[in-house]
C-alpha positions in Angstrom: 0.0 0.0 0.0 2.7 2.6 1.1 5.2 1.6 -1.8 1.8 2.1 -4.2 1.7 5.6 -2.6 5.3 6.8 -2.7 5.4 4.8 -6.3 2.4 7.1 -7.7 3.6 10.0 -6.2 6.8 10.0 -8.0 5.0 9.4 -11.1 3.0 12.2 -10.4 6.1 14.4 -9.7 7.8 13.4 -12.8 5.2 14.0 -15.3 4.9 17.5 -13.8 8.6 17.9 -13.0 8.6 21.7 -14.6 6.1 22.3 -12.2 7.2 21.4 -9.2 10.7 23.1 -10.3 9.4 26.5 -10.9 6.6 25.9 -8.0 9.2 24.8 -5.1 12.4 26.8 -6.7 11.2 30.7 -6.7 9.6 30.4 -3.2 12.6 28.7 -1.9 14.8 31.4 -3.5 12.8 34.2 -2.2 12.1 32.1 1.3 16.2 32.4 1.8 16.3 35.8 1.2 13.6 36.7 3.9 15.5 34.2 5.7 18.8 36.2 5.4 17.0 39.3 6.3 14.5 38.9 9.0 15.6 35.8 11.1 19.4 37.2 11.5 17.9 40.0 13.7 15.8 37.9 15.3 18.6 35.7 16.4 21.1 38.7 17.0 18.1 40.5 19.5 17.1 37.0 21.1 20.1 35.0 21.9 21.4 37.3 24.9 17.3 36.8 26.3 16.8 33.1 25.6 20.1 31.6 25.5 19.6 27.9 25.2 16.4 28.5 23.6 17.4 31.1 20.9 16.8 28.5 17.9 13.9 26.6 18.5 12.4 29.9 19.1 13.9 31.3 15.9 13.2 28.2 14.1 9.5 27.8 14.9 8.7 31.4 13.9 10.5 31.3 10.6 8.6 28.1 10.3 5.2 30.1 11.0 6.1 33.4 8.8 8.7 32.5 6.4 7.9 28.2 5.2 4.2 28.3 5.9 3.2 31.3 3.5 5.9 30.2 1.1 4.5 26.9 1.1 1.0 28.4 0.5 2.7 30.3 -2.6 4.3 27.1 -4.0 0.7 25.4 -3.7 -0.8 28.0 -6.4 1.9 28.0 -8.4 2.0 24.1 -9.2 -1.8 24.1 -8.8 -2.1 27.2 -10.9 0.7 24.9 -13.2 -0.4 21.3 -13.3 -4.1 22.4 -13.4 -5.6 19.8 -10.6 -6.7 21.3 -7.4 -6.9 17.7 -5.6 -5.6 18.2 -2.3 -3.0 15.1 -2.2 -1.0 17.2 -4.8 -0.9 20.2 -2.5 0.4 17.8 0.3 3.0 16.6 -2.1 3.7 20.3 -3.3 4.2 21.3 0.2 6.6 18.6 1.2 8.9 18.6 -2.0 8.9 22.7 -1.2 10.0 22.0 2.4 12.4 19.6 1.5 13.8 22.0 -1.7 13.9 24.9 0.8 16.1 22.6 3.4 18.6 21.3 0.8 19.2 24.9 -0.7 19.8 26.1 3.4 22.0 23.3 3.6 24.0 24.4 0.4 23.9 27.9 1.9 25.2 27.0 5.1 28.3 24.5 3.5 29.3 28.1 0.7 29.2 30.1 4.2 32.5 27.5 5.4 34.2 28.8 2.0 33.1 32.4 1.5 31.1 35.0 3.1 29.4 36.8 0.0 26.2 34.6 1.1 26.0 35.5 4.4 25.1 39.2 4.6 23.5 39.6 7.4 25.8 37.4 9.7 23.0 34.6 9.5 25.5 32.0 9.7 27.3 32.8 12.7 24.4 33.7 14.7 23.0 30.3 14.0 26.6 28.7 15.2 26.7 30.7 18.4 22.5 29.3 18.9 23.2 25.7 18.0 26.2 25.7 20.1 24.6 27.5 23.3 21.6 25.3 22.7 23.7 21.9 22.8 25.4 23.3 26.1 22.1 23.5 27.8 19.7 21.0 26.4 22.8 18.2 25.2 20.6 15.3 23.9 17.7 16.7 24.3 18.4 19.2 21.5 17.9 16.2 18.4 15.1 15.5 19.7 13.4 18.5 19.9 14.6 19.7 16.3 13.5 16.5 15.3 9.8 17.2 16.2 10.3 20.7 15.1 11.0 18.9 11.7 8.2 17.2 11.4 5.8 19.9 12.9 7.5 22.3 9.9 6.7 19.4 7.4 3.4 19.2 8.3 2.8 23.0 8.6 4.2 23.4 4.8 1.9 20.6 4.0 -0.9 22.5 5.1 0.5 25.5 3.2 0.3 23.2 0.2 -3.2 22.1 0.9 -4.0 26.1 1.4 -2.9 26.8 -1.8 -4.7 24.7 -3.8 -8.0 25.4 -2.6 -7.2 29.1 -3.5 -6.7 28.5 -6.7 -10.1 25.9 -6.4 -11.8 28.7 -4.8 -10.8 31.3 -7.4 -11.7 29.0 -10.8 
């Protein structure tokens, strides 16, 4: 049953690949920019206050106010795109968004080790200084808690997803 699922899903994905390029790509672009911008001073004003805390804090509101609305924009687009509004597909559209946003943080965060023309803002050493305070205090305890921050932000962009194609439902 599952390996029907993930099996017709990928199908689904490839038939619409240009799709799901442009629809997870551009928010994902613009999502790192907001990302630069707004959650460096958010970690430069709260880490003296919350210490320990600093980046699940951080973490959960970018996850609120930068992934969910981006997520919600990737959901029309592809919808908008692919011309279905069946909300399986915005599930889909909001976890291969998620997961396209992740891996271009990720790429982000590895060109930040070799130069600093990405990091602008000082995003990448404000998220060192959290992640190491944060191990300090919590040890363990911090995987598990970004690990069920993970899967509350996967499930918050799926929603997005869902969001955004019953806009575009709505508005045909």
């Amino acid at each position: 049953m599952v390996k029907k699922i993930v099996l017709s899903s990928l199908e689904f994905i490839q038939e619409h690949r240009n799709a799901f390029l442009l629809g997870t790509i551009i928010p994902a672009l613009f999502g790192l920019l907001l990302v630069e911008a707004v959650i460096s001073v958010m970690f430069h004003a709260l880490q003296p206050i919350l210490a320990g805390m600093t980046l699940i804090t951080v973490e959960t509101l970018r996850a609120i106010f930068v992934d969910f609305p981006l997520s919600v924009v990737a959901g029309v687009i592809i919808a908008k795109k692919i011309s279905t509004t069946e909300s399986k597909y915005g599930v889909l559209s909001g976890a291969i968004f998620l997961t396209a946003f992740i891996v271009i943080v990720i790429c982000m965060g590895l060109l930040h080790n070799v130069t600093t023309f990405f990091d602008v803002f000082g995003l990448g050493d404000a998220v060192i200084l959290a992640v190491q305070t944060a191990w300090q205090q919590l040890g363990f305890h911090l995987g598990v808690m970004m690990f069920m921050f993970l899967v509350f932000d996967y499930f918050l962009c799926m929603l997005g997803g869902i969001l955004g194609f019953k806009i575009v439902q709505l508005n045909s």
